[in-house]
N, CA, C and O atoms as a GROMACS GRO file, in nm:
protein
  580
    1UNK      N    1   0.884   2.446   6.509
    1UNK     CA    2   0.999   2.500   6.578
    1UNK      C    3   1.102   2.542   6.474
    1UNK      O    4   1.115   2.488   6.365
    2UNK      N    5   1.156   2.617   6.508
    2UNK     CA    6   1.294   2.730   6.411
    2UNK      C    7   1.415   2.702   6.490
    2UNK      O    8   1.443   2.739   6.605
    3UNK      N    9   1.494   2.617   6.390
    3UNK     CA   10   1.615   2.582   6.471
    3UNK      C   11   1.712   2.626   6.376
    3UNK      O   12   1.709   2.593   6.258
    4UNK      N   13   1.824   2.724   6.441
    4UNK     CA   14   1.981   2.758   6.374
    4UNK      C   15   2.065   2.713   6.457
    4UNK      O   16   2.063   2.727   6.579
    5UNK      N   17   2.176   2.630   6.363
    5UNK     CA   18   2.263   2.600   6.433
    5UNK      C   19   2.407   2.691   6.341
    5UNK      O   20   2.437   2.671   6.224
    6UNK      N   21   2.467   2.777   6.425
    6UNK     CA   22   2.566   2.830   6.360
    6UNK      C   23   2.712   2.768   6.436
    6UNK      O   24   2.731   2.750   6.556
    7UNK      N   25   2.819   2.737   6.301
    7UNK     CA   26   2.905   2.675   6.301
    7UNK      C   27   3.030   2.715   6.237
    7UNK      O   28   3.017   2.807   6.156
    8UNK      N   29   3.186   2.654   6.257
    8UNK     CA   30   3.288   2.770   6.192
    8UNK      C   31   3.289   2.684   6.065
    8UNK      O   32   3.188   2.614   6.063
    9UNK      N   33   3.350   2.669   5.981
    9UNK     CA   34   3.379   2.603   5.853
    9UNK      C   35   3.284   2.533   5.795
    9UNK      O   36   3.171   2.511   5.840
   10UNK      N   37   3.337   2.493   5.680
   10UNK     CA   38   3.253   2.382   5.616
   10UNK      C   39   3.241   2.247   5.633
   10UNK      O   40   3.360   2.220   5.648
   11UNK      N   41   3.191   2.159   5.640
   11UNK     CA   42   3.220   1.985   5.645
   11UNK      C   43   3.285   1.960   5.522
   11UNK      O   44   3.252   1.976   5.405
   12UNK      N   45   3.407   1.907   5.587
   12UNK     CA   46   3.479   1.849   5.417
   12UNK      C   47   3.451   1.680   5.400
   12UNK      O   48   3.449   1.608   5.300
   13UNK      N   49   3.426   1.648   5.567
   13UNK     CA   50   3.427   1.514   5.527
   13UNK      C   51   3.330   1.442   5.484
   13UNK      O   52   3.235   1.436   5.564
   14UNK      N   53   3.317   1.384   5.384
   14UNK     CA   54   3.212   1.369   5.298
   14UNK      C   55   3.142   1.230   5.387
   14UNK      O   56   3.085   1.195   5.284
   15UNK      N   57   3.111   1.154   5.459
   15UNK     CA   58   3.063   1.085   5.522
   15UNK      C   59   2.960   1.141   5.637
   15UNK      O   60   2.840   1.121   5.657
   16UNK      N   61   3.072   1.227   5.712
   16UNK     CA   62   3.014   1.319   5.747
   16UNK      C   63   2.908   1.384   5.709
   16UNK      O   64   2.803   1.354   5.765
   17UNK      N   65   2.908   1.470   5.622
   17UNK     CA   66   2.798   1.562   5.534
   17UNK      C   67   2.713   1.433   5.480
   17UNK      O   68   2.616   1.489   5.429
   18UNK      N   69   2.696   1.312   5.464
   18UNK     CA   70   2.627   1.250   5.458
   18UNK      C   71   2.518   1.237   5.568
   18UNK      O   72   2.398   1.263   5.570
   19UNK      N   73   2.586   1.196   5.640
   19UNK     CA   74   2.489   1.205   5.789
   19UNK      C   75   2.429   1.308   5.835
   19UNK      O   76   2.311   1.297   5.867
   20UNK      N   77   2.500   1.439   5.850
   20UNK     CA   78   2.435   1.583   5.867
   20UNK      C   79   2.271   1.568   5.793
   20UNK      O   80   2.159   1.566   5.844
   21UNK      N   81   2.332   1.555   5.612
   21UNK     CA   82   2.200   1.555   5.549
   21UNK      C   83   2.070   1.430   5.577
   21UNK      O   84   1.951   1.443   5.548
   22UNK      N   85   2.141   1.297   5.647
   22UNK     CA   86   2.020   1.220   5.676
   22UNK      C   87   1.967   1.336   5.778
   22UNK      O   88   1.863   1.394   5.749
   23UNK      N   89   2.038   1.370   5.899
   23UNK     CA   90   1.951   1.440   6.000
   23UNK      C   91   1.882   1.520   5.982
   23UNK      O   92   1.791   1.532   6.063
   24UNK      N   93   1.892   1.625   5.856
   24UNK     CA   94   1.795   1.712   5.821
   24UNK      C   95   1.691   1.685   5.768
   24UNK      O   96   1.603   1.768   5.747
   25UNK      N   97   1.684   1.550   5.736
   25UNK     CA   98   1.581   1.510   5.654
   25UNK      C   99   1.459   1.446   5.749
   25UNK      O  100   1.336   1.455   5.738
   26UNK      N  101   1.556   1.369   5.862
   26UNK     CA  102   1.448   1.323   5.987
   26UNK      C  103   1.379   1.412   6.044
   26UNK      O  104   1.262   1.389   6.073
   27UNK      N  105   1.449   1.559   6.079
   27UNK     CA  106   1.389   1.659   6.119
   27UNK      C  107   1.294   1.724   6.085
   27UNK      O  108   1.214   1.776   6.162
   28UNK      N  109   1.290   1.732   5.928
   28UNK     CA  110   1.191   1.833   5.821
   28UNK      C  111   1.032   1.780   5.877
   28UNK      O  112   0.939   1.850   5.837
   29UNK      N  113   1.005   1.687   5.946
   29UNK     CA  114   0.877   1.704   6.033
   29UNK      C  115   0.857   1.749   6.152
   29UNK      O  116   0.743   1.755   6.200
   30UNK      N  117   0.954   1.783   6.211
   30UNK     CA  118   0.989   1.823   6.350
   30UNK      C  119   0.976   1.967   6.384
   30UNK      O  120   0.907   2.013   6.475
   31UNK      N  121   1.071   2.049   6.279
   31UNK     CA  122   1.133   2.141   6.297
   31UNK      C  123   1.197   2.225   6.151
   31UNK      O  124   1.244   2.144   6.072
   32UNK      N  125   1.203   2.327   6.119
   32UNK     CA  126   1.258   2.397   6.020
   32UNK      C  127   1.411   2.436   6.081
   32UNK      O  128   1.422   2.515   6.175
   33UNK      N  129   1.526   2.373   6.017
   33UNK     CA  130   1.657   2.374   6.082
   33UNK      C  131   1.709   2.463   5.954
   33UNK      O  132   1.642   2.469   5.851
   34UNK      N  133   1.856   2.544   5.974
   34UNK     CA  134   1.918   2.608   5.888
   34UNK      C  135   2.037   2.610   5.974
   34UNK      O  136   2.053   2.645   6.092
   35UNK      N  137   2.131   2.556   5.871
   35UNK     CA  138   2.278   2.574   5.915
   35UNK      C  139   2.323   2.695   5.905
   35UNK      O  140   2.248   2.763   5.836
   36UNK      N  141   2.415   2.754   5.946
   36UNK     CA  142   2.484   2.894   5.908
   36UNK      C  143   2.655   2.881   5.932
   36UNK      O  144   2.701   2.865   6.046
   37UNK      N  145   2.723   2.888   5.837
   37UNK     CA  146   2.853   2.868   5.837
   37UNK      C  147   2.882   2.992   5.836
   37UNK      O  148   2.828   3.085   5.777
   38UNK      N  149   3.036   2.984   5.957
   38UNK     CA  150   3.128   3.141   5.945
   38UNK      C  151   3.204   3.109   5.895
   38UNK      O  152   3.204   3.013   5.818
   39UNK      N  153   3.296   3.177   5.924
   39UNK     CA  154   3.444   3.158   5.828
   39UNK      C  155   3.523   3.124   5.932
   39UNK      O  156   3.521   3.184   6.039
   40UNK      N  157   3.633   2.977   5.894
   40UNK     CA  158   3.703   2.903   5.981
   40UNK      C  159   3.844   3.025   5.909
   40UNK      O  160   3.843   3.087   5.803
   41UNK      N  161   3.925   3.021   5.991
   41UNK     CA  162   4.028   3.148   6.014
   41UNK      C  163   4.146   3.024   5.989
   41UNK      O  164   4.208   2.988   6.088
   42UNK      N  165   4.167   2.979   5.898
   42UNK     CA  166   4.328   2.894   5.895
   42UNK      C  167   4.417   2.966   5.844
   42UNK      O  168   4.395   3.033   5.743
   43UNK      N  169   4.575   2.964   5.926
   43UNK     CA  170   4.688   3.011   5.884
   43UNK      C  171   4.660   3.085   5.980
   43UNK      O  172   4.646   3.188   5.914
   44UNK      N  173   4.638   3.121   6.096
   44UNK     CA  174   4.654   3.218   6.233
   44UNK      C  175   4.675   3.180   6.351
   44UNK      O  176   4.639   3.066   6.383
   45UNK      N  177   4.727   3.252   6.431
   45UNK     CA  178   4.770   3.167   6.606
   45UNK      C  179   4.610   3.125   6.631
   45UNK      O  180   4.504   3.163   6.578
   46UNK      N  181   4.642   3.032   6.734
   46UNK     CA  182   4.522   2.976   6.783
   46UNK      C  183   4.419   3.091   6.850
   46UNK      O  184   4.297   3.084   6.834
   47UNK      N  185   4.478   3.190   6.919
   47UNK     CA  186   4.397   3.290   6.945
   47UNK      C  187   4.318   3.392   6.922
   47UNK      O  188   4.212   3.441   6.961
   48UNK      N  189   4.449   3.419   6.806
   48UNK     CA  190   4.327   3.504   6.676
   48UNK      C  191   4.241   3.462   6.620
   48UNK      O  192   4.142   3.533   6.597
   49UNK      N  193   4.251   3.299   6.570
   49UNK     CA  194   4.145   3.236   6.521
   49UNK      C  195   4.056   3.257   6.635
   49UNK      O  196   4.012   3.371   6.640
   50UNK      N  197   4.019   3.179   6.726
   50UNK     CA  198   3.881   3.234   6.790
   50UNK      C  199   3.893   3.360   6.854
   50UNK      O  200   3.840   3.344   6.963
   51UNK      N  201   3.935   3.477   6.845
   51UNK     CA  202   3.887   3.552   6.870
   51UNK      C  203   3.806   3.608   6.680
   51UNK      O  204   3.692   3.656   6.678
   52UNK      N  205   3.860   3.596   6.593
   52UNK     CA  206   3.777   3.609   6.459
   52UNK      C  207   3.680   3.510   6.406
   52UNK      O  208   3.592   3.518   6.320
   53UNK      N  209   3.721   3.416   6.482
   53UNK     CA  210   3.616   3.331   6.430
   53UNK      C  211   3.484   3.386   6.548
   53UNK      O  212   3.379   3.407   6.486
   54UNK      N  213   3.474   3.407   6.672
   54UNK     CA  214   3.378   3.436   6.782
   54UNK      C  215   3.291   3.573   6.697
   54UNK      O  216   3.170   3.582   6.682
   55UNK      N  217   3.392   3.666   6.652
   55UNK     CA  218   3.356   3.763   6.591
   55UNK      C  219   3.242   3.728   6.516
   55UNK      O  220   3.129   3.749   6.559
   56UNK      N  221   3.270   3.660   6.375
   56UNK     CA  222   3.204   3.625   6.326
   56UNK      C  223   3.058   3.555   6.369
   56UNK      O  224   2.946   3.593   6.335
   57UNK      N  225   3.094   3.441   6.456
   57UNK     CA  226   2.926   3.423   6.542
   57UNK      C  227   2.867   3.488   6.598
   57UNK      O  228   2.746   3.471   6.611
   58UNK      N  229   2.922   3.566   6.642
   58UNK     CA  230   2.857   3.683   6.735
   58UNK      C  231   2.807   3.801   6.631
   58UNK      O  232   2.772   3.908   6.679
   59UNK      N  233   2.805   3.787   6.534
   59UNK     CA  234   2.760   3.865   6.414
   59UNK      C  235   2.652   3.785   6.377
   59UNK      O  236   2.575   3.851   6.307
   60UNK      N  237   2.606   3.653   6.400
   60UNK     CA  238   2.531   3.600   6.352
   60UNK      C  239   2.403   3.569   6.416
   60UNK      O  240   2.300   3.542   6.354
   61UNK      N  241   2.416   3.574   6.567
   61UNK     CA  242   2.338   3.538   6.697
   61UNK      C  243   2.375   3.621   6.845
   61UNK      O  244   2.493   3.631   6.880
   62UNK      N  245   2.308   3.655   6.896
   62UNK     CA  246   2.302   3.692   7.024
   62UNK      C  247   2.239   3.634   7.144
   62UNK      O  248   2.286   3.669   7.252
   63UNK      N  249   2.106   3.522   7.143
   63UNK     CA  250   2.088   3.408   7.225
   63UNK      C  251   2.091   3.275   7.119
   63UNK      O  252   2.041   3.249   7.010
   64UNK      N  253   2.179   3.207   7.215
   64UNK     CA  254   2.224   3.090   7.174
   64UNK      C  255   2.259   2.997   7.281
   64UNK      O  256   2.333   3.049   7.365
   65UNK      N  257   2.242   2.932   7.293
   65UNK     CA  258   2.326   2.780   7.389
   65UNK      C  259   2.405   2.741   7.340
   65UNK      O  260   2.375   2.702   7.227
   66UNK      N  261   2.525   2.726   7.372
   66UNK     CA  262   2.634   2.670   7.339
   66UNK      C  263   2.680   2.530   7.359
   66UNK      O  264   2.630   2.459   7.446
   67UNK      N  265   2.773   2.489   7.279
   67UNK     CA  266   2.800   2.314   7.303
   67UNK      C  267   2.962   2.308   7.321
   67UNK      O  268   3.030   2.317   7.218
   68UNK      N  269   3.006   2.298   7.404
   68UNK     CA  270   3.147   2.315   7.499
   68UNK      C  271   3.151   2.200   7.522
   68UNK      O  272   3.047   2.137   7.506
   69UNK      N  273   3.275   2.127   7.568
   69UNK     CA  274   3.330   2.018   7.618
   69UNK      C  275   3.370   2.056   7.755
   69UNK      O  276   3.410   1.980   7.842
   70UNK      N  277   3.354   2.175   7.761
   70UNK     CA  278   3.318   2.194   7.920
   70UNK      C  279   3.255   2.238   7.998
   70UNK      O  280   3.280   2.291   8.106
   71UNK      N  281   3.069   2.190   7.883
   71UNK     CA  282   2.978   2.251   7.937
   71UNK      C  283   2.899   2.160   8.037
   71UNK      O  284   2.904   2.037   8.035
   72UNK      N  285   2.816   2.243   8.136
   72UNK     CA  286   2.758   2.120   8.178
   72UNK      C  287   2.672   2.024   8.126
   72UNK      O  288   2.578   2.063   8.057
   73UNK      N  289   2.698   1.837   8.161
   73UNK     CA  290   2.652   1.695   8.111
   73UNK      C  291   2.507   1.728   8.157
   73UNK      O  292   2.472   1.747   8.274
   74UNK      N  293   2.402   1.734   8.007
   74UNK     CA  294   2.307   1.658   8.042
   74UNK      C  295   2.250   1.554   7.964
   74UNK      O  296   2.294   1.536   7.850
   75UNK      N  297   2.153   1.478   8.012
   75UNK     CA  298   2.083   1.339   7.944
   75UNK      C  299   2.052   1.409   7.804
   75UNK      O  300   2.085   1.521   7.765
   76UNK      N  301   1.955   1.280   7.721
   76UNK     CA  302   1.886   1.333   7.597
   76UNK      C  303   1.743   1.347   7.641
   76UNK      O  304   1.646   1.383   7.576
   77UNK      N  305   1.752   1.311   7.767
   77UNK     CA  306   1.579   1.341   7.815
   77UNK      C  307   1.579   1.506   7.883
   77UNK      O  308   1.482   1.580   7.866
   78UNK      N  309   1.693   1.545   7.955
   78UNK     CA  310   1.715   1.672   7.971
   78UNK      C  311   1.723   1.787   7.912
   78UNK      O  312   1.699   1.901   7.952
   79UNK      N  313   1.776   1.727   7.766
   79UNK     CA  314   1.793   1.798   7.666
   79UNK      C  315   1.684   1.828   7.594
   79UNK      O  316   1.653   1.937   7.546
   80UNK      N  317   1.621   1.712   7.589
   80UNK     CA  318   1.469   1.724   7.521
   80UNK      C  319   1.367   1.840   7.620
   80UNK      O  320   1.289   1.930   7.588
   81UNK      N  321   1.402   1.799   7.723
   81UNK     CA  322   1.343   1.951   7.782
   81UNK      C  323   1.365   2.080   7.791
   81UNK      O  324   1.286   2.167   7.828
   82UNK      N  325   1.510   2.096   7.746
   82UNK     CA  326   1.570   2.211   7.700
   82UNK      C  327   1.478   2.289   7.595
   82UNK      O  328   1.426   2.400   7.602
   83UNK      N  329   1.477   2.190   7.495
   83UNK     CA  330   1.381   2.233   7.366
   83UNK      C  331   1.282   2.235   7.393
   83UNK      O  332   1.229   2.318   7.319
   84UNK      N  333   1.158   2.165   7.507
   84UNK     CA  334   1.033   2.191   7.495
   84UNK      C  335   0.938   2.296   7.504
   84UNK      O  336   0.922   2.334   7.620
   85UNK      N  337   0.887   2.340   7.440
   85UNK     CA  338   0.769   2.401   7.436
   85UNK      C  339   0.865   2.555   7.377
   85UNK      O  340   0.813   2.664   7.401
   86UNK      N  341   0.975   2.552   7.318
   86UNK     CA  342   1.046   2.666   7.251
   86UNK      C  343   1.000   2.666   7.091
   86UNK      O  344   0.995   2.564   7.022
   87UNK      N  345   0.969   2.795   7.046
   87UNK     CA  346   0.939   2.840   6.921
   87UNK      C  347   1.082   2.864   6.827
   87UNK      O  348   1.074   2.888   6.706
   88UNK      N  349   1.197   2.856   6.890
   88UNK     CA  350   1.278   2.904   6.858
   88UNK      C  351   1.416   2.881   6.912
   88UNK      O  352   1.445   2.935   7.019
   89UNK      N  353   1.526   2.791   6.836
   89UNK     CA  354   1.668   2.874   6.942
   89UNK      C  355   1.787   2.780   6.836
   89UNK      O  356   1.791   2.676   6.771
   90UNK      N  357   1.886   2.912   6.876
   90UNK     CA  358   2.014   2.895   6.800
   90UNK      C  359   2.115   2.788   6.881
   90UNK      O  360   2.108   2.780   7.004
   91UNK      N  361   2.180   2.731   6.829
   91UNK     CA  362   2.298   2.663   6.880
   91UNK      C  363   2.407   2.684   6.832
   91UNK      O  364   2.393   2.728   6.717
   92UNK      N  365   2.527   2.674   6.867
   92UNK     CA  366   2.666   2.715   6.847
   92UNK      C  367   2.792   2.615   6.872
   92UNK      O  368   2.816   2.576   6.987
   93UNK      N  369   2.850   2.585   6.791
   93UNK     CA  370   2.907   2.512   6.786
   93UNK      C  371   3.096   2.546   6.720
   93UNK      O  372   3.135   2.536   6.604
   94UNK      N  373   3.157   2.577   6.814
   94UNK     CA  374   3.282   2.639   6.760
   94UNK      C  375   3.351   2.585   6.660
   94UNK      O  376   3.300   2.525   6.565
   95UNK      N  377   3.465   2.603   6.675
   95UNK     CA  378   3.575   2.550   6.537
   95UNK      C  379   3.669   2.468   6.606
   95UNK      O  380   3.646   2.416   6.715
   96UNK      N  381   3.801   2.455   6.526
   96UNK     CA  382   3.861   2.333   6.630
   96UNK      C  383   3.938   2.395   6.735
   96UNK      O  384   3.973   2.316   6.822
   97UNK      N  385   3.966   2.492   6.747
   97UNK     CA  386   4.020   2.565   6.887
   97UNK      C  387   3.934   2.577   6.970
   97UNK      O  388   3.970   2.581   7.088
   98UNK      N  389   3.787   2.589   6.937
   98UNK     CA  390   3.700   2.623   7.089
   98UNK      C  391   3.678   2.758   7.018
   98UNK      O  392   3.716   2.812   6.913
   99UNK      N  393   3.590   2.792   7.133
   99UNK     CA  394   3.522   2.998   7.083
   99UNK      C  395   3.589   3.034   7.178
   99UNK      O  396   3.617   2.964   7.275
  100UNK      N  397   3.621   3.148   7.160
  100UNK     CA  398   3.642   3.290   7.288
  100UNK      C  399   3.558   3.305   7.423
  100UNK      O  400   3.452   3.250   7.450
  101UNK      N  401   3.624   3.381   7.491
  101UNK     CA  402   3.551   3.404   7.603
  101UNK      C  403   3.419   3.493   7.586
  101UNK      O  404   3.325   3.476   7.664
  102UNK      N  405   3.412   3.596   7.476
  102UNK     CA  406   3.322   3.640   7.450
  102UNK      C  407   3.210   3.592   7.422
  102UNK      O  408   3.106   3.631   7.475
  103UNK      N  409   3.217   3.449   7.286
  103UNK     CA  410   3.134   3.381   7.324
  103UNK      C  411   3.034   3.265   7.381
  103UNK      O  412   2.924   3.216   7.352
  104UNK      N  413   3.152   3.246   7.496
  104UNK     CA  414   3.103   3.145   7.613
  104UNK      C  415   3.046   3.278   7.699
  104UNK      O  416   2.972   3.241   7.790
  105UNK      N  417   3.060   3.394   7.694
  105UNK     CA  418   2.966   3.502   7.835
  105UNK      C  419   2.839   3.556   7.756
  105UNK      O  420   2.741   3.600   7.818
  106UNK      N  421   2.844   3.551   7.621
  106UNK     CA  422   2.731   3.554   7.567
  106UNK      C  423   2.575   3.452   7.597
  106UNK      O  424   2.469   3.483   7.650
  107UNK      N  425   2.618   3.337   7.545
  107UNK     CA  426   2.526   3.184   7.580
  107UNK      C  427   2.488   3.220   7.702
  107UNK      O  428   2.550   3.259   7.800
  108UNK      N  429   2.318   3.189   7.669
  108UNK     CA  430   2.220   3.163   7.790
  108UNK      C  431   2.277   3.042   7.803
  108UNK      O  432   2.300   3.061   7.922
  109UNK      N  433   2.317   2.940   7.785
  109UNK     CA  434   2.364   2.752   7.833
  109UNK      C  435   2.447   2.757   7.752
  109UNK      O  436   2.470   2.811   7.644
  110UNK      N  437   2.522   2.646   7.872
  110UNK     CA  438   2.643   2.587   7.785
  110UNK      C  439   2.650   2.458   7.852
  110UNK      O  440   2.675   2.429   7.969
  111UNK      N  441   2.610   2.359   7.708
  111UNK     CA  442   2.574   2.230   7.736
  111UNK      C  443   2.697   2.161   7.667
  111UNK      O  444   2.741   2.203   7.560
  112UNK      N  445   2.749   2.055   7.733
  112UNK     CA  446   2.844   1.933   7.662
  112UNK      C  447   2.842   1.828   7.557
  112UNK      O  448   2.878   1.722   7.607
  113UNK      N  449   2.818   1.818   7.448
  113UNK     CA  450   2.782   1.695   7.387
  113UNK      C  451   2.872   1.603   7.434
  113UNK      O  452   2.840   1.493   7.390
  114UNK      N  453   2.999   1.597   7.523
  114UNK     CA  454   3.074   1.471   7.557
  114UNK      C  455   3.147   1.568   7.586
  114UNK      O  456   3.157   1.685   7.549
  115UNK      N  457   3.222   1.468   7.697
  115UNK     CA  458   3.327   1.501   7.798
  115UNK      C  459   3.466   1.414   7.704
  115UNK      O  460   3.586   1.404   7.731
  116UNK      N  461   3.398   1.368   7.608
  116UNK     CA  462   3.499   1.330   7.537
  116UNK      C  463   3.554   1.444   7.433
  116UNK      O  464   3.489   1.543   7.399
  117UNK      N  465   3.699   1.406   7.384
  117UNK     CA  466   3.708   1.505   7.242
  117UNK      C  467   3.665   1.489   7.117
  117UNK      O  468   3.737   1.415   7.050
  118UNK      N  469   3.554   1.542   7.053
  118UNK     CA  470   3.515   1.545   6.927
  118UNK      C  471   3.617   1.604   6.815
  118UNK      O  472   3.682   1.704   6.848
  119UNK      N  473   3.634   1.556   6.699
  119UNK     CA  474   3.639   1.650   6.548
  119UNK      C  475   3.547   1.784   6.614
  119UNK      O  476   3.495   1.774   6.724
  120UNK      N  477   3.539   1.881   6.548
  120UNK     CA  478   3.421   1.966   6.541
  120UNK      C  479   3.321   1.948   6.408
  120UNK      O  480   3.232   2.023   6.368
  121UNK      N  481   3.361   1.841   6.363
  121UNK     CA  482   3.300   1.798   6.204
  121UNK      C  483   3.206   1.706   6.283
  121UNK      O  484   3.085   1.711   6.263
  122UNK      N  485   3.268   1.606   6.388
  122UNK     CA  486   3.170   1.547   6.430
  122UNK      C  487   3.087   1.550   6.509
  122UNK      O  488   2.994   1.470   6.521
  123UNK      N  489   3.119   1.681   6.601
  123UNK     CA  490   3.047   1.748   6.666
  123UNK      C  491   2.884   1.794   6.622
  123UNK      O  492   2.782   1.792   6.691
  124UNK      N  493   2.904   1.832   6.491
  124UNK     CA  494   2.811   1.857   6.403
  124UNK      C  495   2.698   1.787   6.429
  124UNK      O  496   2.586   1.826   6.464
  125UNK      N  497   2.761   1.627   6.397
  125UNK     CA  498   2.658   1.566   6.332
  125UNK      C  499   2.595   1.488   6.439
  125UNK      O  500   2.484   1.439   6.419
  126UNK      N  501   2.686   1.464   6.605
  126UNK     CA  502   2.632   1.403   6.697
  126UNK      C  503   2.517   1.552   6.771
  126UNK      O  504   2.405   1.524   6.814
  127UNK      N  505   2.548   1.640   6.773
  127UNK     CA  506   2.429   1.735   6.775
  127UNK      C  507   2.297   1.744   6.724
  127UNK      O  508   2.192   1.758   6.786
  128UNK      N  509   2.330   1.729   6.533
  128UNK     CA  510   2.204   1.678   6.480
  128UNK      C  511   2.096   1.573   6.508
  128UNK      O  512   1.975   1.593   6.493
  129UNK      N  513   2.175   1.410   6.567
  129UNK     CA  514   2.091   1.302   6.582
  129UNK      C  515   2.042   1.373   6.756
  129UNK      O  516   1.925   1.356   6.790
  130UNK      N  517   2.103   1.420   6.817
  130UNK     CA  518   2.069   1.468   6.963
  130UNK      C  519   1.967   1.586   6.978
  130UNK      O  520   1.903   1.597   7.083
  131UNK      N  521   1.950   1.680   6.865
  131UNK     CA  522   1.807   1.736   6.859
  131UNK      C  523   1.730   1.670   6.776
  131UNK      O  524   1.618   1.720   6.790
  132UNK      N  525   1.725   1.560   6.675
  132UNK     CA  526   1.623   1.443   6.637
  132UNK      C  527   1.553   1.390   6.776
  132UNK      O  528   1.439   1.399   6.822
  133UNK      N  529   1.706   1.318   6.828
  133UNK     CA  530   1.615   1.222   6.958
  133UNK      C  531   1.522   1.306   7.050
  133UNK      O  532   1.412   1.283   7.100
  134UNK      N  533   1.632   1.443   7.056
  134UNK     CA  534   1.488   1.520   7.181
  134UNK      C  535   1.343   1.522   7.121
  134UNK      O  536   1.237   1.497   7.177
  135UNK      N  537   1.370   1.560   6.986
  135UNK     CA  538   1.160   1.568   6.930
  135UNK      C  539   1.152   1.469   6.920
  135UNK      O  540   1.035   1.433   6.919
  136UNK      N  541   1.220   1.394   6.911
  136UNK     CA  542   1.104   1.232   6.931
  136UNK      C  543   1.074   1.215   7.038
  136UNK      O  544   0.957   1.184   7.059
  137UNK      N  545   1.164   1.228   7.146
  137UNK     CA  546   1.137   1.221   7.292
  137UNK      C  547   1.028   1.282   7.358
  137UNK      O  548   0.945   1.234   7.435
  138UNK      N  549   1.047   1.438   7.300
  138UNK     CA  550   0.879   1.529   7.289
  138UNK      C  551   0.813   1.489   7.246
  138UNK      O  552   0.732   1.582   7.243
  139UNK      N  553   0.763   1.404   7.193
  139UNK     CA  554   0.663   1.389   7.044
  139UNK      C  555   0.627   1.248   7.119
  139UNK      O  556   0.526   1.190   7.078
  140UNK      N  557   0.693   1.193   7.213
  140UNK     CA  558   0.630   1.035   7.336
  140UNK      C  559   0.678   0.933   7.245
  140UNK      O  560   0.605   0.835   7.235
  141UNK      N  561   0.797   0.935   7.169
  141UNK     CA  562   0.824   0.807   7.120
  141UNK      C  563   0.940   0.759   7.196
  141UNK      O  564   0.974   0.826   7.293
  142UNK      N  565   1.001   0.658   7.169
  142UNK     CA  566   1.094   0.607   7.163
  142UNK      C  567   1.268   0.657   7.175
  142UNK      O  568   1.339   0.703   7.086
  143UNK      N  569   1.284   0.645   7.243
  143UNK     CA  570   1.459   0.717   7.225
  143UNK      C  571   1.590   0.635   7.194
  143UNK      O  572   1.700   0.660   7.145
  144UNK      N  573   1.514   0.508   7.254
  144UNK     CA  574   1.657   0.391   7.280
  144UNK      C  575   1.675   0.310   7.167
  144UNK      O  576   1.778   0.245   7.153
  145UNK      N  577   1.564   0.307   7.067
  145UNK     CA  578   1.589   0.209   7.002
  145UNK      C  579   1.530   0.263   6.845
  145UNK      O  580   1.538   0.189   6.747
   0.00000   0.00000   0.00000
């Protein structure tokens, strides 16, 4: 499976980017993953930023599922079915304002990692262990423990 996940900025927080890189490493039997960073827009109203930052993703992908905090909740067993039996698919993950409307009407899905508020740094990385657990979940192992 070919997984992109495109995202606005860089991870500064170095704990963070720790964990990102365990998840890529659990994956490298799973799946061929590639991050793709845009450019996070600081020093602009909140609106211009995502409307330039959307720009930018939308330069990068055209089907994608999206991960919104006000997308609809599903399980990691739901999710794991999201991914099954796909050769392929992008995910999107905004900056700290959220994306544009452009690209929330773009996304085939728009799924929630939490109804809670994330960092978007940590958004990252609870995404990463959440497409781990789905291929394990595919793959008939274990999820809970």
């Amino acid at each position: 499976m070919k997984i992109r996940i495109i995202w606005v900025g860089k991870t500064k927080e170095r704990y963070i980017a720790e964990g990102i890189a365990k998840y890529l490493r659990l994956l490298r039997p799973f799946a061929s993953v590639d991050i793709v960073e845009t450019k996070e827009q600081k020093g602009k109203a909140s609106d211009v930023a995502i409307r330039k930052e959307g720009e930018g993703i939308l330069r990068k992908t055209s089907s994608y599922i999206l991960f919104d905090e006000r997308g609809r909740e599903v399980s990691s067993v739901e999710f794991a079915s999201i991914l099954k039996d796909r050769a392929q698919v992008d995910f999107v993950l905004g900056g700290a304002y959220g994306v544009s409307d452009d690209v929330k009407n773009a996304a085939s899905d728009i799924v929630a990692l939490s109804r809670m508020t994330l960092t978007h740094e940590m958004a990252r990385l609870l995404l990463l262990e959440q497409i781990y657990r789905a291929m394990t979940i595919n793959r008939g192992g274990g999820y809970h423990h």
